[in-house]
TORDRENTOR-193427 format. One record per residue (C-alpha): residue number from 1; x, z, y. Coordinates in Angstrom, 3 decimals. Each point is the difference from the previous one (the first is absolute). Layout:
// TORDRENTOR-193427
NUM:X:Z:Y
...
//
This chain:
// TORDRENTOR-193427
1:36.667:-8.550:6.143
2:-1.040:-3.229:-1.179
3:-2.561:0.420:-2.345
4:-1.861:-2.257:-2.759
5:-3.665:0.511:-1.152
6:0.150:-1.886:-3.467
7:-3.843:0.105:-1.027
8:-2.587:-2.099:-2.353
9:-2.579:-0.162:2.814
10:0.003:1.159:3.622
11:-2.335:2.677:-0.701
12:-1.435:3.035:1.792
13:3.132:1.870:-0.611
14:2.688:-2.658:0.436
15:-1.727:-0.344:3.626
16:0.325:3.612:0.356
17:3.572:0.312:-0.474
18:1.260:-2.900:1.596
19:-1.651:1.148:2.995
20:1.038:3.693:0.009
21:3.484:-1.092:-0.885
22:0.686:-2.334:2.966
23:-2.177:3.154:2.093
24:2.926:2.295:-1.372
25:2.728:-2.813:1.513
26:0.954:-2.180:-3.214
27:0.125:-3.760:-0.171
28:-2.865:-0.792:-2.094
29:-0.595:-3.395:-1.966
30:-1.888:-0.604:-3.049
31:0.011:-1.933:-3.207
32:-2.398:-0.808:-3.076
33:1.053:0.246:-3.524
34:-1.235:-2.254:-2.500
35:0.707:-0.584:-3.661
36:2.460:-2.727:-0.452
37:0.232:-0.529:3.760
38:3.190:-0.375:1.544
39:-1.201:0.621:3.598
40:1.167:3.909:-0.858
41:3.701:-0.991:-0.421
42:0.161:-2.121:3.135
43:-1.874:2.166:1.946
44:2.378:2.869:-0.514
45:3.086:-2.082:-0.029
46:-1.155:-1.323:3.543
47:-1.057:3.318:1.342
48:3.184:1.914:-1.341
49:-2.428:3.240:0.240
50:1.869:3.333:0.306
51:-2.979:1.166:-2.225
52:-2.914:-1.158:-2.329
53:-3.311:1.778:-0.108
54:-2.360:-0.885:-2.508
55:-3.442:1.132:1.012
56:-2.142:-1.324:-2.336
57:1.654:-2.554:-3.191
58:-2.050:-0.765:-2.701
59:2.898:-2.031:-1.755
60:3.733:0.963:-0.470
61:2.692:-0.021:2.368
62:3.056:-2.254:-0.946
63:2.664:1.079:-1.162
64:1.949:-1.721:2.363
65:-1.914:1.635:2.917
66:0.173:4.045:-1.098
67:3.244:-0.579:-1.328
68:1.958:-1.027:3.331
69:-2.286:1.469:2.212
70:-1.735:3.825:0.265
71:-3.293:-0.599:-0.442
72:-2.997:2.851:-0.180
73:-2.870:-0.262:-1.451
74:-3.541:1.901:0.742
75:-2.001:1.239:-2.899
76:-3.112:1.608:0.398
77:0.484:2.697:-2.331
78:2.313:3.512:-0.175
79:3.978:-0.055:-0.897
80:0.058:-0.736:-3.638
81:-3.167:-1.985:-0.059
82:0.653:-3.274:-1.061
83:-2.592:-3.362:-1.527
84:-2.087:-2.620:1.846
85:-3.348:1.804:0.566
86:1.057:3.528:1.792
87:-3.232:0.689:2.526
88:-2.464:-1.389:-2.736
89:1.439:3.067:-2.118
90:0.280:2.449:2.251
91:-4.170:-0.712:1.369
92:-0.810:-0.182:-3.645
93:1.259:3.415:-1.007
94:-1.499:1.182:3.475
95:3.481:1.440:1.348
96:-0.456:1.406:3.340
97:3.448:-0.028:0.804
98:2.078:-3.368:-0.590
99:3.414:-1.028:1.954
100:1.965:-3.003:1.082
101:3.639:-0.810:-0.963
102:2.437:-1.967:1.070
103:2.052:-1.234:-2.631
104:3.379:-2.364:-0.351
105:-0.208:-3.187:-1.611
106:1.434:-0.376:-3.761
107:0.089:-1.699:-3.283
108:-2.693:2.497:-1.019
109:-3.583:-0.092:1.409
110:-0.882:3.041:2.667
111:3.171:1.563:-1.514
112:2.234:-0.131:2.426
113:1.980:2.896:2.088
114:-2.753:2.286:2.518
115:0.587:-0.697:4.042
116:-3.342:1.829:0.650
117:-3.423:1.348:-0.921
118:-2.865:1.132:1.735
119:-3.239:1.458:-1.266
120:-3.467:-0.777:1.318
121:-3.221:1.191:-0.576
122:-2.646:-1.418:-2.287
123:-3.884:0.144:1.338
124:-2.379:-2.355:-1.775
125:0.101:-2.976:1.636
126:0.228:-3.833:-1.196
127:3.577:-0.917:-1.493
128:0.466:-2.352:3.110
129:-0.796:2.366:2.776
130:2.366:2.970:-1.854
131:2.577:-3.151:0.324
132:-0.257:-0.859:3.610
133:-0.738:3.754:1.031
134:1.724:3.059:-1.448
135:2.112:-2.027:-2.423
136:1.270:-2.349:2.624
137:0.622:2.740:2.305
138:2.092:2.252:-2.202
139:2.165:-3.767:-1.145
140:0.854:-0.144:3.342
141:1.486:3.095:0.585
142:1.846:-0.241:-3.126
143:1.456:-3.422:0.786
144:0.889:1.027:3.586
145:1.814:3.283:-1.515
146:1.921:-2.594:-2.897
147:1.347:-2.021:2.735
148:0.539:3.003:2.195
149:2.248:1.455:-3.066
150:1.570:-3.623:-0.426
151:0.519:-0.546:2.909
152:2.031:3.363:0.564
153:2.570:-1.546:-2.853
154:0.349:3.757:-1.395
155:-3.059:0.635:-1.902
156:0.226:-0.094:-3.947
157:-3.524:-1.522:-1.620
158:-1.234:2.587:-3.042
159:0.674:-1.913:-3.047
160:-3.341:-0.058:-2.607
161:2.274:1.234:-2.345
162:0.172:3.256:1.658
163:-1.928:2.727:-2.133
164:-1.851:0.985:2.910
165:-1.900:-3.408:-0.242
166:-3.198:-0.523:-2.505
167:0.405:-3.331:-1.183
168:-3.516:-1.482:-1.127
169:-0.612:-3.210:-1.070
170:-3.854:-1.172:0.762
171:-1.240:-3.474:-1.206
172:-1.973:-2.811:1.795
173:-3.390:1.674:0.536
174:-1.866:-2.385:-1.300
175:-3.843:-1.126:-0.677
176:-0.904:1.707:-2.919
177:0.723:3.607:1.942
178:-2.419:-0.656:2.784
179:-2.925:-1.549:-2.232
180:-2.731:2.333:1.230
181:-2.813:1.030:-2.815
182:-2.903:0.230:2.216
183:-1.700:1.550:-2.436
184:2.025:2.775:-0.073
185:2.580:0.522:3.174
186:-1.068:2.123:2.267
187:-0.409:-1.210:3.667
188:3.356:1.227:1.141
189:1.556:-1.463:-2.687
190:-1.077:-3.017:0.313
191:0.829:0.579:4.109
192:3.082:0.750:-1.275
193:0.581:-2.883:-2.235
194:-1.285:-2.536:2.811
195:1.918:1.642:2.444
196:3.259:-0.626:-2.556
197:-0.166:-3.255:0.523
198:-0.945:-0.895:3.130
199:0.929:-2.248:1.660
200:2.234:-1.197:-2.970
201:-0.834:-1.070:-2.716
202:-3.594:1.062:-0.290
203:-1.804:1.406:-2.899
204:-0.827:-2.581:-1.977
205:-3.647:0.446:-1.477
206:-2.815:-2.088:-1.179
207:-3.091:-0.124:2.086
208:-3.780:-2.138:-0.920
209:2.533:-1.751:-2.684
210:2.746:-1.157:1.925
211:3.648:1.945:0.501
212:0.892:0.690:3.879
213:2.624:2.066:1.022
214:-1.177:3.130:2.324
215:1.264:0.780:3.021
216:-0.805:3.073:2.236
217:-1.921:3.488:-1.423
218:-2.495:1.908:2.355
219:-2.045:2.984:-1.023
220:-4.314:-0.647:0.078
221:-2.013:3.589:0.488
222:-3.326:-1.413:-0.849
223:-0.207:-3.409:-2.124
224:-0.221:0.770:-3.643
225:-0.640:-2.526:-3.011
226:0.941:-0.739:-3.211
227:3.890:0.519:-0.636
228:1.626:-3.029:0.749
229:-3.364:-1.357:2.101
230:0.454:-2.168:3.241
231:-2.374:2.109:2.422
232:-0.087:-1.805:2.781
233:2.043:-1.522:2.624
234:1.161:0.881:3.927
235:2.129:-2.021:2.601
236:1.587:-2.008:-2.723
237:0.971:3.095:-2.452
238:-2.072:0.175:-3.573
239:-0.958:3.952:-0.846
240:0.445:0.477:-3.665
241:-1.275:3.025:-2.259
242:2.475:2.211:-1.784
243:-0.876:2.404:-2.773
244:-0.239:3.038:2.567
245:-0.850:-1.825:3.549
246:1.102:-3.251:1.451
247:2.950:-1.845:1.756
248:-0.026:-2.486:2.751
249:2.078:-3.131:-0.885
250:0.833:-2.118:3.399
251:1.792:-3.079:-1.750
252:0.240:-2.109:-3.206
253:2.401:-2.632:-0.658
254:-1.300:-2.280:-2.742
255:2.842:-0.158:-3.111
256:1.261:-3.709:-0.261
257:-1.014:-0.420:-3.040
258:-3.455:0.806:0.894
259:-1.221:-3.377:1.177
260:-0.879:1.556:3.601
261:1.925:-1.470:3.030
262:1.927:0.970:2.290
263:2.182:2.864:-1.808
264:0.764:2.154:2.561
265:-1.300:3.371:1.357
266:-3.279:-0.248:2.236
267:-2.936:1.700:0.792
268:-1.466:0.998:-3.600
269:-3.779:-0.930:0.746
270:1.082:-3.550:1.023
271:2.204:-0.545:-3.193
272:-3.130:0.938:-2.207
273:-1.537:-2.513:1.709
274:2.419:-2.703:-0.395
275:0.670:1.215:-3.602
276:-4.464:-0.720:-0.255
277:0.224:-3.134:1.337
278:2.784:-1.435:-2.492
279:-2.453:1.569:-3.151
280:2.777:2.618:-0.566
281:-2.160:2.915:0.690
282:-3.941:0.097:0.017
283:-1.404:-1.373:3.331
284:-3.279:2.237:-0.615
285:1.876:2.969:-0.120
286:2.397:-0.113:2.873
287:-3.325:-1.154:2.456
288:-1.789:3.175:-1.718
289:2.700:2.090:1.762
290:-1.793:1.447:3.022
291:2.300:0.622:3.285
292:-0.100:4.049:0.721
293:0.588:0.539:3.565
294:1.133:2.673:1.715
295:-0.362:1.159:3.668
296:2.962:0.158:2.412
297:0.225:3.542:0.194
298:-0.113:1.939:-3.447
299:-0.117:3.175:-0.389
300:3.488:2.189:-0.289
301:-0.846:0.997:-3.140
302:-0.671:-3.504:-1.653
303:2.219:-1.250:-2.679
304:-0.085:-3.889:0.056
305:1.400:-3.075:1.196
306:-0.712:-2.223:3.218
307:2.294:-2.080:1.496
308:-0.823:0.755:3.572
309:-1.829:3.706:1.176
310:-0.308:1.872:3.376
311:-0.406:3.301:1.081
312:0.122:2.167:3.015
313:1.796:3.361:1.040
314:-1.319:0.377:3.506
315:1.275:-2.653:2.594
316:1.845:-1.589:-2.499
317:-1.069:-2.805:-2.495
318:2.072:-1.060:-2.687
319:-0.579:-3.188:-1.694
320:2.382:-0.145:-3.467
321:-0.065:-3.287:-1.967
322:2.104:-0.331:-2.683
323:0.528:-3.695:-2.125
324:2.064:-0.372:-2.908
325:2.974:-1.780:0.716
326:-0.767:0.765:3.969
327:-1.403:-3.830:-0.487
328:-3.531:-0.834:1.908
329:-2.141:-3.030:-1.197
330:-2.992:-0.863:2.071
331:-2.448:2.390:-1.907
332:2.096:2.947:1.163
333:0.463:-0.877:3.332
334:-3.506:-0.462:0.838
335:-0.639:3.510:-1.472
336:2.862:1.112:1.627
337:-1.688:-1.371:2.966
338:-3.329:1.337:-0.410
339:1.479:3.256:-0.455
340:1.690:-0.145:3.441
341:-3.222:-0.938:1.747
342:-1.150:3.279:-1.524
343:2.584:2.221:1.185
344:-0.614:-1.559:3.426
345:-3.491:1.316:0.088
346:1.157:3.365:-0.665
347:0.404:2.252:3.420
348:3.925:0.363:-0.590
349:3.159:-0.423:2.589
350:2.456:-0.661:-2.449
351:-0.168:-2.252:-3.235
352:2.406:-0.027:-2.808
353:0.737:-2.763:-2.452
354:1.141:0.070:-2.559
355:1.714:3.655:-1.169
356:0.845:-0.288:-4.106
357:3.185:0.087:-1.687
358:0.304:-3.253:-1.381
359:-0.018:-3.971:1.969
360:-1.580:-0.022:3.417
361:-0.546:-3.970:-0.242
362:2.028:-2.664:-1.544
363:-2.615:-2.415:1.891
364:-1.524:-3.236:-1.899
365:-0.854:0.231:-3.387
366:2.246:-2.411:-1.514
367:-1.219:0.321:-3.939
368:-3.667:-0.490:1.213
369:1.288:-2.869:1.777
370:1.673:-1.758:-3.048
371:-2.857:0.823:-2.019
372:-2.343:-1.492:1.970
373:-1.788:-3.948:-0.789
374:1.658:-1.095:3.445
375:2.862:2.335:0.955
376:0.310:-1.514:3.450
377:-4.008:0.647:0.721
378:0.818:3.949:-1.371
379:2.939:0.560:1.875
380:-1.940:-1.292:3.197
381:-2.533:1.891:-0.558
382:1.942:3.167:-0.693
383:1.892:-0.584:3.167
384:-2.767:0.170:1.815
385:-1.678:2.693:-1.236
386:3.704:1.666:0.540
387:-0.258:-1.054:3.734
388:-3.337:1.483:0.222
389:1.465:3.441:-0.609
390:2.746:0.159:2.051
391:-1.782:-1.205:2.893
392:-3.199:2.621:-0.555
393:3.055:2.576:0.524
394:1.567:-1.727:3.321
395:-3.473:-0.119:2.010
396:-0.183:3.832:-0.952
397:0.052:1.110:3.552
398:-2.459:3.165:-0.287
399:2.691:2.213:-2.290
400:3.703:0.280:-0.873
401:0.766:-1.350:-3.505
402:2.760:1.066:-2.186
403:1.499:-1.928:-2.976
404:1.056:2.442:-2.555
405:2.773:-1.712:-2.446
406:0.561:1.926:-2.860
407:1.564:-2.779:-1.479
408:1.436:-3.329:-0.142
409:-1.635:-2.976:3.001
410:0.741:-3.585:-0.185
411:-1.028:-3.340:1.851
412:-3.696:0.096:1.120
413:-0.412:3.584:-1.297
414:3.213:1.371:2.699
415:-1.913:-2.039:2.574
416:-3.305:1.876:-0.919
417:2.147:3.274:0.603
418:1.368:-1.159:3.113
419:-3.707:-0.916:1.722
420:-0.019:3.661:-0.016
421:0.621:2.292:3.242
422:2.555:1.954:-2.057
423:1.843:-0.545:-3.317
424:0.907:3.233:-2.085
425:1.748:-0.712:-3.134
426:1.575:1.608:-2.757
427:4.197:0.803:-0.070
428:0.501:-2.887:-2.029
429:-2.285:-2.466:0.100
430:1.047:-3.598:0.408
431:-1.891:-2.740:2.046
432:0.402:-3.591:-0.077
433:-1.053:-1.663:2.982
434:-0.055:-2.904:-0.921
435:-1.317:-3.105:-2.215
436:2.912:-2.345:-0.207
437:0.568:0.917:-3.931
438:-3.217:-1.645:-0.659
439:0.392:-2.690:1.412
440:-2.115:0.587:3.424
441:-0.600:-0.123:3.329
442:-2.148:3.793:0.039
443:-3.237:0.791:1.912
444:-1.892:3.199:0.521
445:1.361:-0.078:3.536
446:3.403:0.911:-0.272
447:1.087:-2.435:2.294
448:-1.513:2.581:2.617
449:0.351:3.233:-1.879
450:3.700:-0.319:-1.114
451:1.403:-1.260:3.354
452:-1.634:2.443:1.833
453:1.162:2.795:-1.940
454:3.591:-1.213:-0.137
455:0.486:-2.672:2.217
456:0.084:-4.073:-0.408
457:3.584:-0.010:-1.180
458:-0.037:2.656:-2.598
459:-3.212:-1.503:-1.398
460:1.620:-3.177:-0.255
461:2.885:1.545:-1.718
462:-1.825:2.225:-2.359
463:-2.513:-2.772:-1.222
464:3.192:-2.773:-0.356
465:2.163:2.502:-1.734
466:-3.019:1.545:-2.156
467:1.659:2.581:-1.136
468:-1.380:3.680:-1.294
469:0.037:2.292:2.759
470:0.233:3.750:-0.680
471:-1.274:2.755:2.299
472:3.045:0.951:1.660
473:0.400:-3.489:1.374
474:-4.106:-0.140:0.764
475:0.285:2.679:2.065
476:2.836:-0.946:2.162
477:-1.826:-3.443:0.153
478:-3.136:1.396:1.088
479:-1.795:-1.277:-2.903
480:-0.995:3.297:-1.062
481:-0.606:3.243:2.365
482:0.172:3.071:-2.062
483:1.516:0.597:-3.430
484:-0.456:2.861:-2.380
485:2.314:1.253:-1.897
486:-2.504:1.478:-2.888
487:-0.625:-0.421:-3.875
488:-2.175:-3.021:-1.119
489:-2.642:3.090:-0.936
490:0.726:1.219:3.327
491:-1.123:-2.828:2.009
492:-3.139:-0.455:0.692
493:-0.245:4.016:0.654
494:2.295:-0.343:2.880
495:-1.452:-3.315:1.331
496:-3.849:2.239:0.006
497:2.013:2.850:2.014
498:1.729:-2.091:2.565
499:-2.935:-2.143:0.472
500:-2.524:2.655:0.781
501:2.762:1.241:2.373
502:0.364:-3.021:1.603
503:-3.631:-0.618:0.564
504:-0.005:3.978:1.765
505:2.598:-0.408:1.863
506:0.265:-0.680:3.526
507:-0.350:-3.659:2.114
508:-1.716:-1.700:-3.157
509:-2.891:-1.116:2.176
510:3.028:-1.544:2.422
511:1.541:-1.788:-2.562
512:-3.169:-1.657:-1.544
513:-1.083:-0.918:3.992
514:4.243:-1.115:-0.241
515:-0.716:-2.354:-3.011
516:-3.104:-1.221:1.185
517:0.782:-1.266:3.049
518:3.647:-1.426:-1.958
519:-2.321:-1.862:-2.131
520:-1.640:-1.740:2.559
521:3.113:-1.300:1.883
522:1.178:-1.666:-2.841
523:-3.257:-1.542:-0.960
524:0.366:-1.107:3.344
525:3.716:-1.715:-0.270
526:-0.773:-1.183:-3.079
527:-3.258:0.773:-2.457
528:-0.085:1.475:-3.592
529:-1.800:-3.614:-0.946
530:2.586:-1.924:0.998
531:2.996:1.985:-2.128
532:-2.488:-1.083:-2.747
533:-0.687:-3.697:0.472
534:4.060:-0.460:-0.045
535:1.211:2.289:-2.955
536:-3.191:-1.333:-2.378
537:0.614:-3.643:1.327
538:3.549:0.628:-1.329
539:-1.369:2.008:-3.082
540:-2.501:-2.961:-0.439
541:2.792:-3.007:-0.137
542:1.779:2.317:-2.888
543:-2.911:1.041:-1.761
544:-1.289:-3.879:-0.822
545:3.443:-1.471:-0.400
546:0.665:-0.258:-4.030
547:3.356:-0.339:0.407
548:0.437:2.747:2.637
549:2.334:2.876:-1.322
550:-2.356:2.530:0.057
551:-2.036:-1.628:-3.159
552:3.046:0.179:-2.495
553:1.109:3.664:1.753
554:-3.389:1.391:-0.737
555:-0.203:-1.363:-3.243
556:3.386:1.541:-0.952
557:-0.783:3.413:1.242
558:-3.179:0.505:-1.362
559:1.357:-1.229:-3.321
560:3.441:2.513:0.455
561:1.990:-3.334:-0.262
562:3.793:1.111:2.371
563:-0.094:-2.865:2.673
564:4.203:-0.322:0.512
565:2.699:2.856:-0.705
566:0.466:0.737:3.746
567:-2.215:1.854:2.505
568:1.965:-1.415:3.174
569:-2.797:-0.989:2.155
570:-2.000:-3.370:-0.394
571:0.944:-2.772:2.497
572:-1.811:1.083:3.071
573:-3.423:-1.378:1.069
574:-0.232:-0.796:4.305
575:-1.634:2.824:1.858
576:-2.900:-0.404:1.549
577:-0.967:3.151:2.510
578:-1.675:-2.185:2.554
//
């Protein structure tokens, strides 16, 4: 069939079904809907789609669209179940058991006739990785059973007006529930609260005498203070007392009306800072805060927050990291990198990166970037320190290592997974290999990872299209090498099994003397340094051009400003694979 996505922003989701679709043999194309914008109408006049799925709308569908054409709907909440804020309710009243359905458009908001529902489970996780993981999982398989049933022509949708269905109306979740008393909530309520609204919108709170909006909630075993306290901070997060323990917070974003730039979602320790140096918050204070480090490897048994750890179960080490927003500035990649040289010193024959549920790597930190006095200087720097990575992990010749997606990959963070040996991902997980939506050339070696994985032509095609690419279509490319077909909570349990079995198995000594000697015939055609000199002399020209693309495109996305109502690819940039 010919099939419309109709979305408000090509998010996590939208990605996720228009790849799986086209994997299940639809003709795919996509639109964004905007209020007032008549790019909707055209777009579905010119596409004449047999079908309209809306994965994610935040405004109204016209009239004019529902009305002539079937169009579904997903809403992330049970038959019945029916207002704006559905998974901020359902974490708030801690269900453990929520569901996905698949509704037709109407007149009447989420109360249109049933196509399909699915349940998920409920663990306690941020509201953004329960989207992208066991929510998006069970939307899918709702939205491929709705157009399974419509396109079968015989199937009759359960009307909401059936007595079988609860109908419940639930408001717009807003502020005043999640206002945490810190004098009061106990830690897993205010984990729970913080959780609620990550990513979106935040919990908005006032901290040293200025409002910010919280994002991210992380439990703290030791730390105590005064409720409500700022105890101290670690790898950009600020630890905060609550009336019965403490929370790890790892970003802020300053509310506009605050006085402190840049109002978007960053690393919290460096928005106190900027908030200090613009008199909003007391400069004493925030440099009082002393940094609490932590070792790589923590104990099992430790409940708190890092961004990057290590252990070991025999031969095998695994290296998680885990950013918000999968986004790296420079900061985190030089930890990241650090870590890496650790794990290198450690007597192991395989290495695993990566391994958690949510984003592998997004790459570059873009909201650092815009933040910073001379974005062109940050995002140089970042790309470096990006670079830096990804090449510590091709000149690994002494071990195997494994990138373990759990998650979503994109630009320099899917190159990062494919300077690995193997790639194991997650059933799906999307990647995006490529940079062209941003306005950019790309570096972190891809021009030698992604050809060599898939070939000169393909990698031509897949960075000129950029397009998401889901794991069906990864793994007949050759981008990834093993997929499992296993729970988000399921994940990183299977990745520990297969890894130690890989690392027991049979030949493994062969194939690390295999990649070795690989490693130096290529250096030999052509070397690592020289991939670099031409993707960051490209980078470079973009980077310190004010009027280049990528400036505005940044700006925009950081900001959550839709750039266009189409995601048809950009006007392709010339390959370079030299």
């Amino acid at each position: 069939m010919d099939i419309l996505l109709v979305a408000s922003a090509f998010n996590s989701l939208c990605q996720r079904l228009y790849a799986e679709l086209a994997d299940a043999g639809h003709r795919v194309d996509a639109v964004l809907a905007r209020d007032g914008d008549g790019a909707l109408r055209a777009a579905v006049a010119e596409a004449g789609p047999d079908l309209i799925v809306a994965p994610m709308l935040r405004t109204a569908l016209p009239e004019e669209v529902w009305s002539r054409h079937t169009c579904l709907v997903v809403h992330p909440g049970p038959p019945g179940d029916r207002g704006p804020s559905s998974l901020d309710w359902a974490i708030d009243s801690g269900a453990r058991r929520w569901a996905v359905t698949v509704l037709q458009a109407e007149a009447g908001m989420d109360a249109g006739d049933v196509w399909a529902s699915v349940p998920f489970d409920v663990p306690p996780v941020g509201k953004s990785d329960l989207y992208r993981g066991e929510l998006a999982d069970a939307a899918v398989a709702a939205v491929l059973l709705a157009v399974e049933r419509f396109a079968s022509g015989d199937h009759k949708p359960l009307s909401q007006k059936d007595p079988s269905v609860d109908v419940v109306w639930r408001d717009a979740f807003r502020q005043d529930r999640r206002r945490i008393d810190w004098a009061a909530d106990p830690t897993e309520t205010v984990l729970r609260k913080l959780r609620g609204g990550d990513s979106q919108p935040g919990v908005l709170d006032g901290l040293l005498g200025a409002e910010f909006f919280l994002h991210g909630g992380h439990p703290e075993d030791e730390l105590r203070g005064a409720p409500g306290a700022l105890l101290g901070t670690r790898a950009g997060a600020v630890c905060r007392a609550t009336a019965d323990g403490a929370v790890w917070i790892p970003e802020l974003r300053p509310r506009r009306a605050s006085g402190v730039p840049a109002p978007w979602r960053r690393p919290a320790a460096s928005v106190l800072a900027d908030a200090a140096r613009v008199g909003a918050v007391p400069a004493d204070r925030v440099a009082a805060l002393p940094e609490v480090p932590v070792p790589w490897e923590l104990p099992e048994d430790r409940r708190t927050w890092t961004d990057v750890r290590y252990r070991e179960a025999g031969a095998v080490g695994f290296l998680h990291f885990g950013f918000p927003g999968g986004a790296m500035s420079t900061g985190q990649c030089r930890r990241l990198l650090a870590a890496y040289r650790h794990a290198l010193a450690r007597p192991t024959s395989v290495l695993v990166l990566g391994g958690g549920r949510d984003f592998f790597s997004n790459g570059i930190h873009l909201g650092v970037i815009e933040a910073a006095a001379v974005p062109a200087e940050e995002s140089w720097a970042n790309i470096h320190a990006m670079n830096d990575v990804v090449e510590a992990v091709l000149r690994t010749t002494d071990r195997l290592v494994v990138a373990a997606l759990g998650g979503n990959a994109a630009a320099g963070g899917a190159m990062l997974a494919l300077a690995a040996d193997e790639v194991w991902c997650r059933s799906g997980v999307v990647l995006n290999p490529h940079y062209r939506r941003m306005g950019l050339y790309g570096s972190e070696y891809w021009t030698y990872t992604l050809p060599r994985r898939v070939g000169t032509g393909t990698a031509e095609r897949l960075t000129s299209e950029a397009l998401p690419v889901g794991t069906a279509q990864a793994a007949r490319l050759g981008l990834v090498d093993r997929v499992l077909r296993v729970p988000p909570d399921g994940f990183a349990g299977e990745v520990g099994r297969l890894a130690c079995a890989l690392a027991d198995g049979p030949g493994l000594r062969a194939r690390i003397a295999v990649k070795e000697a690989a490693r130096r015939r290529d250096e030999a055609v052509r070397p690592l340094s020289d991939h670099r000199r031409a993707e960051l002399a490209r980078m470079r020209k973009v980077f310190f051009d004010r009027g280049a693309p990528y400036h505005a495109l940044r700006g925009a996305f950081v900001r959550k400003n839709p750039q266009g109502s189409s995601v048809r690819p950009l006007a392709p940039v010339s390959w370079d694979g030299r």
